[in-house]
Each structure stands twice: as C-alpha cells, then as structure tokens.
Predicted model as a PDB file, atoms N, CA, C, CB and O in Angstrom, pLDDT in the B-factor column:
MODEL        1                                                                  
ATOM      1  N   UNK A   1     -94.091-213.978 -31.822  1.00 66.00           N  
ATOM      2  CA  UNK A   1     -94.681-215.299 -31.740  1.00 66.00           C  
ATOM      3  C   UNK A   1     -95.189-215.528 -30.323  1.00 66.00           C  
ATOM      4  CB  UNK A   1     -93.660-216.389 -32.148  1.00 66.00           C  
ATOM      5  O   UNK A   1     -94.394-215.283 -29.415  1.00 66.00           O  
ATOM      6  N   UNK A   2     -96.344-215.941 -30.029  1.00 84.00           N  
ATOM      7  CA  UNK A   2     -96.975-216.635 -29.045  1.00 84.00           C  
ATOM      8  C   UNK A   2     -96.669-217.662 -29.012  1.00 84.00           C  
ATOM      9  CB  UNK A   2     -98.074-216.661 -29.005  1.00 84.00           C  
ATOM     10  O   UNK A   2     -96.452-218.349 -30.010  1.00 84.00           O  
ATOM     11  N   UNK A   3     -96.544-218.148 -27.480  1.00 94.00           N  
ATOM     12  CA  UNK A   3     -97.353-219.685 -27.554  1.00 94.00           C  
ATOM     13  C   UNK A   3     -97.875-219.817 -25.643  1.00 94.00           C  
ATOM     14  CB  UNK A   3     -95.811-221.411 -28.224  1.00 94.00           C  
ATOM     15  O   UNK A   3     -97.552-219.180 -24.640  1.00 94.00           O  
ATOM     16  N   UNK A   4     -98.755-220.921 -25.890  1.00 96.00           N  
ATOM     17  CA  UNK A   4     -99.352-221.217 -24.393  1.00 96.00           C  
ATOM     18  C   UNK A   4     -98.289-221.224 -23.507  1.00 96.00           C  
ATOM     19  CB  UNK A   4    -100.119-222.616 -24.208  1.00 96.00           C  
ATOM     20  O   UNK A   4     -97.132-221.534 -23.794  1.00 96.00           O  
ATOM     21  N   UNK A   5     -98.909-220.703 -21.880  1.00 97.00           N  
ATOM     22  CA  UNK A   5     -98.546-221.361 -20.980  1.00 97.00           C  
ATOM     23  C   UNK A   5     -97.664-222.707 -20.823  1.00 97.00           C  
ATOM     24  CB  UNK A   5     -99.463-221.436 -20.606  1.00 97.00           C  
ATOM     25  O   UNK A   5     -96.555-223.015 -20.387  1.00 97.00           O  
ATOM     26  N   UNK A   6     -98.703-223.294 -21.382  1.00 98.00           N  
ATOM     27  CA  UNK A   6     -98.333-225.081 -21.263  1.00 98.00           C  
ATOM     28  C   UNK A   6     -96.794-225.155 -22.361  1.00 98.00           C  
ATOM     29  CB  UNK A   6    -100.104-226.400 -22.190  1.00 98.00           C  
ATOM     30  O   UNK A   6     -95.734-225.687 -22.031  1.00 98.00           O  
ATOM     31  N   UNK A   7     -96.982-224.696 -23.240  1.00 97.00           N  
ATOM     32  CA  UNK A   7     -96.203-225.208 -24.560  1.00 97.00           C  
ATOM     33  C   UNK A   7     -94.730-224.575 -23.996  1.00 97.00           C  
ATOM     34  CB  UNK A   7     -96.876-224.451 -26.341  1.00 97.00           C  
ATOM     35  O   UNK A   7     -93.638-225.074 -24.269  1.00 97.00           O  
ATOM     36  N   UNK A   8     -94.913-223.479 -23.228  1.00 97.00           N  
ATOM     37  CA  UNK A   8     -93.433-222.843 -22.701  1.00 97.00           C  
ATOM     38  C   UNK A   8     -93.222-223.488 -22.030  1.00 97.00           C  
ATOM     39  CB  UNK A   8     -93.154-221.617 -22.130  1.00 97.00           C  
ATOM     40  O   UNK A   8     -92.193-224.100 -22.315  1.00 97.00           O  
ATOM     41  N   UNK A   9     -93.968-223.985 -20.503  1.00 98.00           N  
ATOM     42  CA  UNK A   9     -93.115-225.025 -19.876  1.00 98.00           C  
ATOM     43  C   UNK A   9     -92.863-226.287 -20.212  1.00 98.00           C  
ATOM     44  CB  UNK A   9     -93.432-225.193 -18.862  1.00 98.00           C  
ATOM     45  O   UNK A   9     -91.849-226.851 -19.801  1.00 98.00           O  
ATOM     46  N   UNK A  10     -93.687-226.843 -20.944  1.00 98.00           N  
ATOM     47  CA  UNK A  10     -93.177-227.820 -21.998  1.00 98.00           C  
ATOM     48  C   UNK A  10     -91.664-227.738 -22.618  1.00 98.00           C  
ATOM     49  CB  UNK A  10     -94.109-227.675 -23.147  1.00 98.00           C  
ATOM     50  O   UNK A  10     -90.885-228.676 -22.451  1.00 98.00           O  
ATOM     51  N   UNK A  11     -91.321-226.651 -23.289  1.00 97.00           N  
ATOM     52  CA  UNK A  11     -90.274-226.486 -24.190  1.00 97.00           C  
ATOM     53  C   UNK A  11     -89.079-226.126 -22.825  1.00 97.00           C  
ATOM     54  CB  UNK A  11     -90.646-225.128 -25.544  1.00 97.00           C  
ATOM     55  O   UNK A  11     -87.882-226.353 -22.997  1.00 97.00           O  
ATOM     56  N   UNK A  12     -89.417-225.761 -21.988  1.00 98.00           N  
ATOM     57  CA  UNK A  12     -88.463-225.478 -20.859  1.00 98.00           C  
ATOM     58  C   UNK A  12     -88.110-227.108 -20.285  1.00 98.00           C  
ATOM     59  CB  UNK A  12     -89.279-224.350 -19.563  1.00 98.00           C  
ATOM     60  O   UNK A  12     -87.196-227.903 -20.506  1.00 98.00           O  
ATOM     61  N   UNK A  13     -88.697-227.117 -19.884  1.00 98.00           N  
ATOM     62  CA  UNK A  13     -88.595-228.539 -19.233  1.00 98.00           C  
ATOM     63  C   UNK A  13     -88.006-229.512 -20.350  1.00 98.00           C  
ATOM     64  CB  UNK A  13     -90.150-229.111 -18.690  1.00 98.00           C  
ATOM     65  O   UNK A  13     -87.696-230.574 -19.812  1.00 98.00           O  
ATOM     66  N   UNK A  14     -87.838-229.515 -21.222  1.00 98.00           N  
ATOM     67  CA  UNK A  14     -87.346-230.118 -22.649  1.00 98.00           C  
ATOM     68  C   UNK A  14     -85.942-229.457 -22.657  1.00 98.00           C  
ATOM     69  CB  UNK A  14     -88.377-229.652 -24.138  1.00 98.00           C  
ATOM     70  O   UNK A  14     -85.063-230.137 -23.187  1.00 98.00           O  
ATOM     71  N   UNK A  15     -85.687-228.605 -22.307  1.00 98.00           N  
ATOM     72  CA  UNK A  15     -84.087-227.654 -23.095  1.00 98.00           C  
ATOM     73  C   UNK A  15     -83.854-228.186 -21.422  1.00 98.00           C  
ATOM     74  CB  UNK A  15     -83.987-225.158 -23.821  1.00 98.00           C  
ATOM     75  O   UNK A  15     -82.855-228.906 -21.444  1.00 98.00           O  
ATOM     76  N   UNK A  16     -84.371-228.103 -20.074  1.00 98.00           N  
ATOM     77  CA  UNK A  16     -83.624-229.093 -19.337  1.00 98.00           C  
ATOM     78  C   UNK A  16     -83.305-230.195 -19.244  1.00 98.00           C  
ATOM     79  CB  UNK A  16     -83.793-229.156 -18.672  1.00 98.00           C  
ATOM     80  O   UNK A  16     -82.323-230.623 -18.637  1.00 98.00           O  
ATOM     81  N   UNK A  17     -84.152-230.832 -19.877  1.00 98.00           N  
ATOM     82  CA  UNK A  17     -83.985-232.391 -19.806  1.00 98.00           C  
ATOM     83  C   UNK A  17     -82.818-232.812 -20.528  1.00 98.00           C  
ATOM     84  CB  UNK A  17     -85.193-233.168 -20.395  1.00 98.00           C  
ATOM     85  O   UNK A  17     -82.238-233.872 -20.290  1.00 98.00           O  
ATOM     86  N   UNK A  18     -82.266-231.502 -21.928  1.00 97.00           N  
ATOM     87  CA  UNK A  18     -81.276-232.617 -22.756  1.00 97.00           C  
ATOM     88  C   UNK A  18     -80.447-231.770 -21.943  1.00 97.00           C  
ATOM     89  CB  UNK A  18     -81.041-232.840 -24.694  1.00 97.00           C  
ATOM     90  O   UNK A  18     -79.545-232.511 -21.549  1.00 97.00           O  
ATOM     91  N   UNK A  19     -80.277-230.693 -21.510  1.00 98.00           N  
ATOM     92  CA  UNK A  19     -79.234-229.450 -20.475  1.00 98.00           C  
ATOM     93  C   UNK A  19     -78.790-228.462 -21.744  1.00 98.00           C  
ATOM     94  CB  UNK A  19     -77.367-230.317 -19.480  1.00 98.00           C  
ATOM     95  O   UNK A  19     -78.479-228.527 -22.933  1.00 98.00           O  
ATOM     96  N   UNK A  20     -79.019-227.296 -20.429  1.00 98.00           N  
ATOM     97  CA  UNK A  20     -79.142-226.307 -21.406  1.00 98.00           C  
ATOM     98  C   UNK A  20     -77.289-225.891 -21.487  1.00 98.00           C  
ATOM     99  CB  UNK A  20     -80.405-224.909 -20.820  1.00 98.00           C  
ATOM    100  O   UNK A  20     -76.731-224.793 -21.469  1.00 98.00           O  
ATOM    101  N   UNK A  21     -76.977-226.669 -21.537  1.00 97.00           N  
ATOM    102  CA  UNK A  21     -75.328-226.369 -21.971  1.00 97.00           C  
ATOM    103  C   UNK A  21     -75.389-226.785 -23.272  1.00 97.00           C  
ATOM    104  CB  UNK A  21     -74.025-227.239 -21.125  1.00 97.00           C  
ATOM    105  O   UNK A  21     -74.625-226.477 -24.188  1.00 97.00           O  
ATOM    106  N   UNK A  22     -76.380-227.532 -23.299  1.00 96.00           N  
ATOM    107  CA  UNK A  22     -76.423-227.487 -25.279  1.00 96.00           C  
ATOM    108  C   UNK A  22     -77.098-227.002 -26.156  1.00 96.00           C  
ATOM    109  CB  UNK A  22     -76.619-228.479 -25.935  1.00 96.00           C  
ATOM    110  O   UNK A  22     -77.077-227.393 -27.323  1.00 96.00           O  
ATOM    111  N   UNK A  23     -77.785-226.092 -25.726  1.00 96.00           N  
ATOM    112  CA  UNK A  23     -78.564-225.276 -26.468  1.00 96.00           C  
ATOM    113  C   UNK A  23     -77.919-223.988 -26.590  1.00 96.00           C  
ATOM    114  CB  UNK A  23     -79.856-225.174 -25.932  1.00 96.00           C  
ATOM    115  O   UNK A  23     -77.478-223.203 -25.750  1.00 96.00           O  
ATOM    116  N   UNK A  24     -77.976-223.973 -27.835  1.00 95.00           N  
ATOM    117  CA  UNK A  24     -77.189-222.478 -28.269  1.00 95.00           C  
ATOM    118  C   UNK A  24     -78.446-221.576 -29.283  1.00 95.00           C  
ATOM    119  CB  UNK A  24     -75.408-222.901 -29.476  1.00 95.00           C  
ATOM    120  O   UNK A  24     -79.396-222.047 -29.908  1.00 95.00           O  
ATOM    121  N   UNK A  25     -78.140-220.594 -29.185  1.00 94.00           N  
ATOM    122  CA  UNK A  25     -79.054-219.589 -29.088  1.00 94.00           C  
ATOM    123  C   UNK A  25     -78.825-218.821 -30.778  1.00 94.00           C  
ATOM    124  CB  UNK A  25     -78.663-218.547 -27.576  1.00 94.00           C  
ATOM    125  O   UNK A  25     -77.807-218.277 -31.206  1.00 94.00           O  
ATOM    126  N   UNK A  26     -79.969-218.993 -31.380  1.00 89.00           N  
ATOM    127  CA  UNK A  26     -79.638-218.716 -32.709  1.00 89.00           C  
ATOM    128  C   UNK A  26     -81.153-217.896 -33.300  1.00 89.00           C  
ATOM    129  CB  UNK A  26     -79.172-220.290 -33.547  1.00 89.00           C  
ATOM    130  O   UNK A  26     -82.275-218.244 -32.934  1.00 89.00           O  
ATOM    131  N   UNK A  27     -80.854-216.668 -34.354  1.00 81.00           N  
ATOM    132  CA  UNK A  27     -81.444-216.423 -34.811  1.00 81.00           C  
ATOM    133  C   UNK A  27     -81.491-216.532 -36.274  1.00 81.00           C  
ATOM    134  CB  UNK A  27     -81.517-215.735 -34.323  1.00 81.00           C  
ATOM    135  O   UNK A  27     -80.603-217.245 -36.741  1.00 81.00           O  
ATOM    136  N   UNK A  28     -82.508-215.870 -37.327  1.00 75.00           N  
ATOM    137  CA  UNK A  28     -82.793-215.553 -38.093  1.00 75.00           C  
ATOM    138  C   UNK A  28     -81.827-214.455 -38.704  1.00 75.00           C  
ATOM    139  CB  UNK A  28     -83.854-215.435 -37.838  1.00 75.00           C  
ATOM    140  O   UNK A  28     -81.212-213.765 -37.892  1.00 75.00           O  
ATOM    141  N   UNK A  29     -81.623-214.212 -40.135  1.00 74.00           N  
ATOM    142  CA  UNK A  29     -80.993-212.994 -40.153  1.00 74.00           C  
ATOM    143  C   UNK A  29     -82.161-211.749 -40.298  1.00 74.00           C  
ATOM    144  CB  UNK A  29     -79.916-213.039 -41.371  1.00 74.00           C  
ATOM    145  O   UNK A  29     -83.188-212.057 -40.902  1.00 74.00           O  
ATOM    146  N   UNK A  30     -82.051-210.458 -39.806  1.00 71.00           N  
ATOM    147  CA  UNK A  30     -82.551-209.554 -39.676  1.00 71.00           C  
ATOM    148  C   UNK A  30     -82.830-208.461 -40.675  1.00 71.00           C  
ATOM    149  CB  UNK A  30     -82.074-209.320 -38.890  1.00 71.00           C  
ATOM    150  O   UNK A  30     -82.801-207.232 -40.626  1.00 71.00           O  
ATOM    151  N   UNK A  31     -83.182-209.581 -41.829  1.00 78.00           N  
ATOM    152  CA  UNK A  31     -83.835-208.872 -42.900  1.00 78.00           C  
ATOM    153  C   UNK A  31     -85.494-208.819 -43.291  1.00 78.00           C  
ATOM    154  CB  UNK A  31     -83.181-209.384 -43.963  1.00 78.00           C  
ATOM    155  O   UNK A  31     -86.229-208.734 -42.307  1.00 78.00           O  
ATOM    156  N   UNK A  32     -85.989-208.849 -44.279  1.00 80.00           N  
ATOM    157  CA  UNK A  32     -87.355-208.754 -44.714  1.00 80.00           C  
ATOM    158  C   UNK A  32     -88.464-208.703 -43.092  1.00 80.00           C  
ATOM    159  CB  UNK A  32     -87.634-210.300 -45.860  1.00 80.00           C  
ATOM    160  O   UNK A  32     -89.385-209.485 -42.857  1.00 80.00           O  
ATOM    161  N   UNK A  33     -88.144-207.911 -42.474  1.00 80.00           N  
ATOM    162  CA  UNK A  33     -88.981-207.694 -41.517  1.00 80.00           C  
ATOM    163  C   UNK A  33     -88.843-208.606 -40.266  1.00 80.00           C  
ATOM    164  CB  UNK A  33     -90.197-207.764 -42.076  1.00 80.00           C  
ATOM    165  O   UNK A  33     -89.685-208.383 -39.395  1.00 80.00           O  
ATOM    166  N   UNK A  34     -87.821-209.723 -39.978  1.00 85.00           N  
ATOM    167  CA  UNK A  34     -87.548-210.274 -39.391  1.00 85.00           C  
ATOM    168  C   UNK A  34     -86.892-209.753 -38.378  1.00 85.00           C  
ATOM    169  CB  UNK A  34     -87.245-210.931 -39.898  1.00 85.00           C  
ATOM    170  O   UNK A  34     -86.093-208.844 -38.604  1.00 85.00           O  
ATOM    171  N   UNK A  35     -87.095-210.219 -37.080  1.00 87.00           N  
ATOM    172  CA  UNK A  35     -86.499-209.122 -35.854  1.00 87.00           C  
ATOM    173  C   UNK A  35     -84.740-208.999 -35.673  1.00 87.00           C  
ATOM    174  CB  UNK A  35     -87.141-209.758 -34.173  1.00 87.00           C  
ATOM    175  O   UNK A  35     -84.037-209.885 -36.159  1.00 87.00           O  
ATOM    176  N   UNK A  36     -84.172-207.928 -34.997  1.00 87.00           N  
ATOM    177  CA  UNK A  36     -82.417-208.503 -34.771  1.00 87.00           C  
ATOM    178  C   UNK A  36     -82.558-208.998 -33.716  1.00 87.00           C  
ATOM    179  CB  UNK A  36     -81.054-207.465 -34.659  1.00 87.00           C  
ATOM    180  O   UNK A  36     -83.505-208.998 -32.929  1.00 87.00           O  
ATOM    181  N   UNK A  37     -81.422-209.512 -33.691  1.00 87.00           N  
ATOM    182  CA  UNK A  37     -81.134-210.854 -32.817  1.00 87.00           C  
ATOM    183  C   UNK A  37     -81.114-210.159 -31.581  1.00 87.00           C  
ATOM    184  CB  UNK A  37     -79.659-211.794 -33.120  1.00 87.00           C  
ATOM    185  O   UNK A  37     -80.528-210.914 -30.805  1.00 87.00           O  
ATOM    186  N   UNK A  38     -81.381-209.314 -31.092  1.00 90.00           N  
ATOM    187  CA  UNK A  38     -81.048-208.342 -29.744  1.00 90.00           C  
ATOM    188  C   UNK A  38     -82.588-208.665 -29.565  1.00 90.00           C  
ATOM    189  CB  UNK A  38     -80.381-206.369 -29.886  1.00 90.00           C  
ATOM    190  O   UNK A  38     -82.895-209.346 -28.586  1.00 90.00           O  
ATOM    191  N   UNK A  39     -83.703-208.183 -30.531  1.00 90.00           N  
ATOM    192  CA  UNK A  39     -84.955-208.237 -30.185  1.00 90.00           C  
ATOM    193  C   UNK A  39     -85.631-210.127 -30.421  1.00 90.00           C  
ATOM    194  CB  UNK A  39     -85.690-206.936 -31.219  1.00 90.00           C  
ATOM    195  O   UNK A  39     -86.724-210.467 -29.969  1.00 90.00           O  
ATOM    196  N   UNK A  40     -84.965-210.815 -30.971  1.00 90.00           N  
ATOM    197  CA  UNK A  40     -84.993-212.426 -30.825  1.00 90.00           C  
ATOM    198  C   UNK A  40     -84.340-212.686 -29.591  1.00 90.00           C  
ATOM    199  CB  UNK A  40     -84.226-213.277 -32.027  1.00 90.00           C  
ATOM    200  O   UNK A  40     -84.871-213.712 -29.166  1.00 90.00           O  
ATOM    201  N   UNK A  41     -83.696-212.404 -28.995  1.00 94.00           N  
ATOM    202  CA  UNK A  41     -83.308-213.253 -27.615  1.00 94.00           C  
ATOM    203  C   UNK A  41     -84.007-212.051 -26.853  1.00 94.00           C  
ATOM    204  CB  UNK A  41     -81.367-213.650 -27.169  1.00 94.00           C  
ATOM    205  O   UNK A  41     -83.138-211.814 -26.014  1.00 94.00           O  
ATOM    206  N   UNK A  42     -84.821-211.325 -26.659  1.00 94.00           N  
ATOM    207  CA  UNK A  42     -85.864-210.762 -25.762  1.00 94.00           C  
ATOM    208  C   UNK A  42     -87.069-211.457 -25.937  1.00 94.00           C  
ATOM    209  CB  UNK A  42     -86.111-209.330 -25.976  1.00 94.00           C  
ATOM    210  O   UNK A  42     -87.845-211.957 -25.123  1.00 94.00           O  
ATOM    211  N   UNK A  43     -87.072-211.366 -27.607  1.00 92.00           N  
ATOM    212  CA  UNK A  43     -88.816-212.370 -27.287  1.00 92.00           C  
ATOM    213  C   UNK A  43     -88.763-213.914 -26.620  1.00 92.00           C  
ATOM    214  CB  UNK A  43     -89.732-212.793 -29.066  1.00 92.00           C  
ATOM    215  O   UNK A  43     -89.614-214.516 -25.965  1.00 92.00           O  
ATOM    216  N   UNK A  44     -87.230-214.361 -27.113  1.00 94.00           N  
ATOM    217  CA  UNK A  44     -86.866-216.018 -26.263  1.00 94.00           C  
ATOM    218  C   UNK A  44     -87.384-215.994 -24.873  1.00 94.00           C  
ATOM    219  CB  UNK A  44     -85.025-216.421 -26.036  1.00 94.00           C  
ATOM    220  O   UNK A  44     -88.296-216.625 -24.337  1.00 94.00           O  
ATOM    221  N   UNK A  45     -86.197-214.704 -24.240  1.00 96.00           N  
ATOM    222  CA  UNK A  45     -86.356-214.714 -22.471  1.00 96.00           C  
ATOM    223  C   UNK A  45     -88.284-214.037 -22.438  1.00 96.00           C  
ATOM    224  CB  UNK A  45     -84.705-213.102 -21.409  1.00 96.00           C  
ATOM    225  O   UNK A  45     -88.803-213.914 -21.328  1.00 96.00           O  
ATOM    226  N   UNK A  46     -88.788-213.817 -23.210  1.00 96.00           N  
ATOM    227  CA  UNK A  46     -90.235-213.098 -22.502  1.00 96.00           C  
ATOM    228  C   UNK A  46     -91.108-214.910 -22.939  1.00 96.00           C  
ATOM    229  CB  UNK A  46     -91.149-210.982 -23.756  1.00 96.00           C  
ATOM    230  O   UNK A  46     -92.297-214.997 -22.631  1.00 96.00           O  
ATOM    231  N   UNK A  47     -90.729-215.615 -23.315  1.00 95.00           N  
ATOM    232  CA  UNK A  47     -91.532-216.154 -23.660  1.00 95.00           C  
ATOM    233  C   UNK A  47     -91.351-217.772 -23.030  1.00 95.00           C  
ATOM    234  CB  UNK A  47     -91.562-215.843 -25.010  1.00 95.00           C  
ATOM    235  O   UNK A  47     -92.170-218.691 -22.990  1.00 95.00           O  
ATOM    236  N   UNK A  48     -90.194-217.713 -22.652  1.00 97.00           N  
ATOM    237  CA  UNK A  48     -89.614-219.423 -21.712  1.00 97.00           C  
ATOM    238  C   UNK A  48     -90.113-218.867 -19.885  1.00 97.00           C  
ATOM    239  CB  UNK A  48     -86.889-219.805 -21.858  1.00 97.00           C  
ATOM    240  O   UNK A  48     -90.300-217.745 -19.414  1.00 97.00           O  
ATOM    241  N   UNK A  49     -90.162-219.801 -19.472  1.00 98.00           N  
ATOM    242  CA  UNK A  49     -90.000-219.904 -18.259  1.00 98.00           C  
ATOM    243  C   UNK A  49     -88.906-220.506 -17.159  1.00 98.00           C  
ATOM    244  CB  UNK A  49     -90.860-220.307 -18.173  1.00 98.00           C  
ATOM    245  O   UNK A  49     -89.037-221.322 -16.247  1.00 98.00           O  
ATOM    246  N   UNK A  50     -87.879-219.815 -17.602  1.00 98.00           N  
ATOM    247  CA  UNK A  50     -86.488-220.286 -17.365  1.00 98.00           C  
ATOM    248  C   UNK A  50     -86.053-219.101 -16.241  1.00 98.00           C  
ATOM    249  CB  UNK A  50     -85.462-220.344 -18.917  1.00 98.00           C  
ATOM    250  O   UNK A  50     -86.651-218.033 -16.118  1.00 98.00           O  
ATOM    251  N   UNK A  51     -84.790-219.555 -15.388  1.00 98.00           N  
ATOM    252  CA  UNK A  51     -84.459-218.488 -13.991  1.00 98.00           C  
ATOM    253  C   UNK A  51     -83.404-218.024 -15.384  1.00 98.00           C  
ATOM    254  CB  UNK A  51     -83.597-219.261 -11.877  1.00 98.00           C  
ATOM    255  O   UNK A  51     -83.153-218.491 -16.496  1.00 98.00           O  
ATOM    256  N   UNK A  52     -82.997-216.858 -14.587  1.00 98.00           N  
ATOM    257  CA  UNK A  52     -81.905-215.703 -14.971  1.00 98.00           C  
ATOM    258  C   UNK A  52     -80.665-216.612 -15.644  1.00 98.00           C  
ATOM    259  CB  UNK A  52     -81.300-214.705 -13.413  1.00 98.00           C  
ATOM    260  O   UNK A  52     -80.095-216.505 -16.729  1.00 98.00           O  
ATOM    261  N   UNK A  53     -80.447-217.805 -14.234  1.00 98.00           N  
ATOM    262  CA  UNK A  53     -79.329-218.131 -14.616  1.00 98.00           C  
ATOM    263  C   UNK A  53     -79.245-219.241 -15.553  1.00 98.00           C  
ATOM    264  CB  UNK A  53     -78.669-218.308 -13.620  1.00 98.00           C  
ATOM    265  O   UNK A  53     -78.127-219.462 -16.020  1.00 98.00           O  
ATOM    266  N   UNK A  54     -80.247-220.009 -15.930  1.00 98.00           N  
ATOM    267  CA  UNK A  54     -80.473-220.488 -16.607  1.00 98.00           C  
ATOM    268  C   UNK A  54     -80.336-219.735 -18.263  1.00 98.00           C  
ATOM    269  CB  UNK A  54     -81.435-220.894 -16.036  1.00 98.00           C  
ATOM    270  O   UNK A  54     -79.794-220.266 -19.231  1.00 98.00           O  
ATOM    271  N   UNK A  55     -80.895-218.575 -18.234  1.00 98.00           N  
ATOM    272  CA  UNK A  55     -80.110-217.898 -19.633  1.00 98.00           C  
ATOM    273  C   UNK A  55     -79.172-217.206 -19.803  1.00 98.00           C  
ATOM    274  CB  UNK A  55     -80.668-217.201 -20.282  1.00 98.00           C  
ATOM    275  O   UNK A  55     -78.974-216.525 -20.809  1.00 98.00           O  
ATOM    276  N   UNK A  56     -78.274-217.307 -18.581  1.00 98.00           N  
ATOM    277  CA  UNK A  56     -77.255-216.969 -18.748  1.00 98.00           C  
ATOM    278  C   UNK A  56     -76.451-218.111 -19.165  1.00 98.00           C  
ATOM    279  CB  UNK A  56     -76.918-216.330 -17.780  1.00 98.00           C  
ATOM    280  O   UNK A  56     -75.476-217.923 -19.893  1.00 98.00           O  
ATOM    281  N   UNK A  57     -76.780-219.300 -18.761  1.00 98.00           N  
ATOM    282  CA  UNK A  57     -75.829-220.709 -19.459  1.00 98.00           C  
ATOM    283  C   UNK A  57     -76.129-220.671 -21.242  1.00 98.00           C  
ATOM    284  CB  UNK A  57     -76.608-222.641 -18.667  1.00 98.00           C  
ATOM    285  O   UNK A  57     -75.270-220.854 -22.104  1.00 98.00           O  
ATOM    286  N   UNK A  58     -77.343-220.429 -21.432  1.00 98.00           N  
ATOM    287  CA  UNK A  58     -77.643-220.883 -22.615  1.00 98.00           C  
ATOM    288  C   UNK A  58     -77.066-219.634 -23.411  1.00 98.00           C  
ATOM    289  CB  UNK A  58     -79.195-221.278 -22.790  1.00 98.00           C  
ATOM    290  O   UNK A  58     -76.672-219.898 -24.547  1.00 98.00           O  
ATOM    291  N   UNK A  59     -76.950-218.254 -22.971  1.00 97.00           N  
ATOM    292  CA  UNK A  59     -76.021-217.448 -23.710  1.00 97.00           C  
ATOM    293  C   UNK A  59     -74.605-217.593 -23.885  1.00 97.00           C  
ATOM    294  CB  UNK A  59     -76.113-216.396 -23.292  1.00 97.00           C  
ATOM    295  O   UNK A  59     -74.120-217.444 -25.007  1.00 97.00           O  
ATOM    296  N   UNK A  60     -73.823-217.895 -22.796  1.00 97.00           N  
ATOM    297  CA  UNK A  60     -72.316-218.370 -23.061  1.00 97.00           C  
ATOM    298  C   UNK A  60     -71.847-219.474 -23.479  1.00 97.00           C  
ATOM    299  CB  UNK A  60     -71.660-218.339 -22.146  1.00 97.00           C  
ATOM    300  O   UNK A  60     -70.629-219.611 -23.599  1.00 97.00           O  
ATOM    301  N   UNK A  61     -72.696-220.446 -23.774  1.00 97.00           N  
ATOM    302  CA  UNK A  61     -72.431-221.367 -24.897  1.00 97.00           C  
ATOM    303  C   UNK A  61     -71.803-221.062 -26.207  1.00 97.00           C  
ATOM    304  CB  UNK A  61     -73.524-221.847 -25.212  1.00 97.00           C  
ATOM    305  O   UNK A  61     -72.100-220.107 -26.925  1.00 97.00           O  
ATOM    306  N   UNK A  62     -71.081-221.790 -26.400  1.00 96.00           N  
ATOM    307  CA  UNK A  62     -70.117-221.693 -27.764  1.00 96.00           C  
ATOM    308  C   UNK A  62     -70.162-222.928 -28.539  1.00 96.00           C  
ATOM    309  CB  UNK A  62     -68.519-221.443 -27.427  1.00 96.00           C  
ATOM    310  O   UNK A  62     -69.727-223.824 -27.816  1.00 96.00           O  
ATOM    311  N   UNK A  63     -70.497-223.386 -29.699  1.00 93.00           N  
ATOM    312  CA  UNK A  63     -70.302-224.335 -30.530  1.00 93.00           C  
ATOM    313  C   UNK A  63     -68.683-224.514 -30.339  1.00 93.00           C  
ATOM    314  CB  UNK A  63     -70.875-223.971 -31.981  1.00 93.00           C  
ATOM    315  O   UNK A  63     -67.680-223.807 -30.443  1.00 93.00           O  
ATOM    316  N   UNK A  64     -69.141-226.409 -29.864  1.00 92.00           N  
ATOM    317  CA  UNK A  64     -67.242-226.713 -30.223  1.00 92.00           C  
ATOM    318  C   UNK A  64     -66.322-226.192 -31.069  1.00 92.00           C  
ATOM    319  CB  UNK A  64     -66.920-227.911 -30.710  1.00 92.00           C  
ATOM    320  O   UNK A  64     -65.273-225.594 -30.828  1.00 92.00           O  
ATOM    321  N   UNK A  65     -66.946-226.551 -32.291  1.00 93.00           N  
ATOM    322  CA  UNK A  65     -66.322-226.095 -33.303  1.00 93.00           C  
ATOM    323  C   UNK A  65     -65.897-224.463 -33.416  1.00 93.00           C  
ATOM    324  CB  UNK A  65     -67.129-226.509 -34.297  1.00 93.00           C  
ATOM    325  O   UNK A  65     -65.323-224.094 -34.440  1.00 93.00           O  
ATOM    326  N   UNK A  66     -66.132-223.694 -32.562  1.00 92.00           N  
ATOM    327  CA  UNK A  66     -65.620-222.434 -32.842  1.00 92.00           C  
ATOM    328  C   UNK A  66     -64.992-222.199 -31.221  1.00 92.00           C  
ATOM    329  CB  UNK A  66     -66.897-221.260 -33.488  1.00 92.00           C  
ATOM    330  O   UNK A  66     -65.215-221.083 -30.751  1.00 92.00           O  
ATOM    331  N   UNK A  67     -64.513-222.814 -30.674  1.00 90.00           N  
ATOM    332  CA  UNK A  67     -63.341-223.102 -29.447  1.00 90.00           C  
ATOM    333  C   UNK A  67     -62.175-222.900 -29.703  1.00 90.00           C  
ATOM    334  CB  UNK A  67     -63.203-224.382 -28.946  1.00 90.00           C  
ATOM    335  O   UNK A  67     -61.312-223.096 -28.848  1.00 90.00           O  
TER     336      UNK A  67                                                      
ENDMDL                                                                          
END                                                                             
C-alpha cells in the first residue's frame, strides 16, 4: 500500500496527538495473499514518518487486557 507524503505525516502526527502508547500494532492474518505480520510491520515502519523510538513504543505495547 502507498500513500502520499502528506497523508503519512498526517497519520503520524495523528498516532501522536492521541500518544503512541496507545496504538498497538495489528495485522491481518497471513493468508489469501495477504502479507505476515513480519512483512506488515516493515511496510508500517517504510511508510510512517516516525523516529526509531517512536516504534519502538508502539511495538511494546500490550493491550490491558492481556497484562
């Protein structure tokens, strides 16, 4: 998936605004041609304009409910 320039820092600036301690990182399941989740959180990080450490918060996130 593509998207603009604009629309990534858009969506960045958005996953900061609510904080990215709440964004948890979810894919698709990796059937009918759909990517694995190893190659979904590569196209995420190639496609945000977010620092390192910034996806490193949004990877160690855990849903409460599984605490």
């Amino acid at each position: 998936m593509r998207i603009s320039a604009d629309d990534a820092r858009f969506i960045a600036d958005r996953l900061r605004q609510i904080g990215l301690q709440r964004v948890l990182y979810g894919s698709d399941m990796a059937i009918s041609g759909n990517p694995t989740a190893r190659q979904g959180w590569g196209a995420f990080r190639a496609m945000l304009p977010l620092t390192e450490a910034e996806f490193k918060t949004i990877a160690a996130n855990v849903a409460p409910y599984m605490r």
